[in-house]
N, C-alpha and C positions, 0 to 999 in steps of 0.2 A: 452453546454459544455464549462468549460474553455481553457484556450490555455493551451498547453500540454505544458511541459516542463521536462526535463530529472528529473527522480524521485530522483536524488541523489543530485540533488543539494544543497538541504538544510543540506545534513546527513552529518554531523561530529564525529569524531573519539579521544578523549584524547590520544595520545599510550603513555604509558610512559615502564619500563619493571619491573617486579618482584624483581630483582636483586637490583634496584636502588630504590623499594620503601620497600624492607628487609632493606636497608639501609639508612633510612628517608629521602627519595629524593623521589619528586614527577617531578623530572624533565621529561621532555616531550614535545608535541606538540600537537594541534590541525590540523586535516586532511580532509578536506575537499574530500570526496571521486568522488567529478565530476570533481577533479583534475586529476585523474590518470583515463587512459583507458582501463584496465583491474587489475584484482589481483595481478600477476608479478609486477606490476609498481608499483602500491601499496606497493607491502613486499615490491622491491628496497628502496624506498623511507622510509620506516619503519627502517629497514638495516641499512640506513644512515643516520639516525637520532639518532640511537644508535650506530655508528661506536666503540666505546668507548670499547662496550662489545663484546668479541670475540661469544660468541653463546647467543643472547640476549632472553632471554624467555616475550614475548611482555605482555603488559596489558593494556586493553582501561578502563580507569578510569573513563571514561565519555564519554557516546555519545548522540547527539542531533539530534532531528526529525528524528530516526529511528527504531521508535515502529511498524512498519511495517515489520523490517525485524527482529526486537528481537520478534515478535509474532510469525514467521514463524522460527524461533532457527537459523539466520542466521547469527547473532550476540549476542555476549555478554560480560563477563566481559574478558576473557579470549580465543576469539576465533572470528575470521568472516569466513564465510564459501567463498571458491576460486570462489563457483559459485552465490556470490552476482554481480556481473559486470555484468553477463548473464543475471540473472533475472531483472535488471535494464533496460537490454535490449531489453527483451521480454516485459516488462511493456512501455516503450517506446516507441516500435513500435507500439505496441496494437491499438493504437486511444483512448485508455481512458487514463484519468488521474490519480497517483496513487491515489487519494480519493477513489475511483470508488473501487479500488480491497481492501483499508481499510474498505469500508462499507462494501463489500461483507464479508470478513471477521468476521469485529464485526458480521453480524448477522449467519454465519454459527458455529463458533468458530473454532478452533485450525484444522489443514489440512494442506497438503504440501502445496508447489506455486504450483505446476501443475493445481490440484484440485482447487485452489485459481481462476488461469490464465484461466482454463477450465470453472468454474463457472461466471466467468463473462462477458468471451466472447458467451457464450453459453446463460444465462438470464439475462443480462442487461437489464432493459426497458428505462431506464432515470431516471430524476432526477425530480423532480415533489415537489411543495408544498406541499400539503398533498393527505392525503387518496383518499379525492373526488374529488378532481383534474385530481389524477391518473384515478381512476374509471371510471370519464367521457372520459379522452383521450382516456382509453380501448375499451370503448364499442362503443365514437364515430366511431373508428377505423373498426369498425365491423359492425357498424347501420347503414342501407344509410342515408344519407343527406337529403334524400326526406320524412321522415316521417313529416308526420302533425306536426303543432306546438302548436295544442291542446294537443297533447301527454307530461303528467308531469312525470317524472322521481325524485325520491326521491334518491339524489347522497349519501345522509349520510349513510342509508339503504344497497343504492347498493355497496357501497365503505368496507361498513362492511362485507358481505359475498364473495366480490371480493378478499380480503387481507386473505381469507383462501387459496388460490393459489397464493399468491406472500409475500414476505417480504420486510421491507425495511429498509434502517440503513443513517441518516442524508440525503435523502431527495431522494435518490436513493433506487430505486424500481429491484427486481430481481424475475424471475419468481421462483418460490418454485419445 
């Protein structure tokens, strides 16, 4: 596994507001959202970025490494949902990293986080080379140690009918 590191630290945010790009201004800022500790902090900081406009209607013109959370509708061009700081959270504390819940993802498709967060605390297996790698780790897990080492095992074979019970999305294995 690699070191864990808060999932948002990468995720950026363009805000700039509606008001000011009806009126050809792309002014704005970039928002790094591991800056702020929850959602509150964030709008403040949003707020005051656009002090200028008494009721500013916000607009993220651009955001960066947060296809994780625009997959899950928790952003987009005109909205980030209050319980992104949460889910950051509960990704966080998990012990996996957010790759882990984007593979899961890519291979189930579109589902809330719950379902997300529940599926891969539930069938994580790891992260494994390939197919036969995995296969072997599976069944060593289950085979004593003590069989004969005339016993040949054909892993290409067993790896192909093993992956009818598990999927996998960049290198990470989930049980099906």
């Amino acid at each position: 596994m690699t070191n864990l590191q808060n999932c948002l630290d990468s995720c950026s945010i363009y805000v700039g507001t509606y008001s000011k790009y009806n009126n050809g201004s792309l002014y704005g800022k970039w928002l790094n959202l591991s800056e702020y500790s929850d959602y509150d902090e964030l709008l403040t900081a949003m707020y005051e970025l656009h002090s200028d406009e008494s009721e500013p209607e916000f607009m993220f013109q651009d955001y960066e490494n947060c296809s994780f959370f625009e997959k899950l509708g928790l952003i987009g061009e005109s909205y980030i949902s209050n319980n992104i700081f949460e889910i950051a959270d509960q990704i966080n504390g998990s012990g996996h990293d957010l790759e882990i819940f984007e593979a899961y993802l890519s291979c189930v498709g579109k589902m809330d986080f719950q379902s997300v967060y529940d599926g891969v605390m539930n069938y994580y297996m790891g992260q494994y080379l390939d197919d036969e790698t995995f296969a072997q780790y599976i069944l060593e897990e289950s085979i004593a140690e003590s069989l004969p080492n005339y016993i040949y095992i054909d892993w290409e074979a067993t790896a192909r009918n093993l992956m009818y019970d598990y999927f996998d999305s960049n290198g990470h294995y989930f049980r099906n």
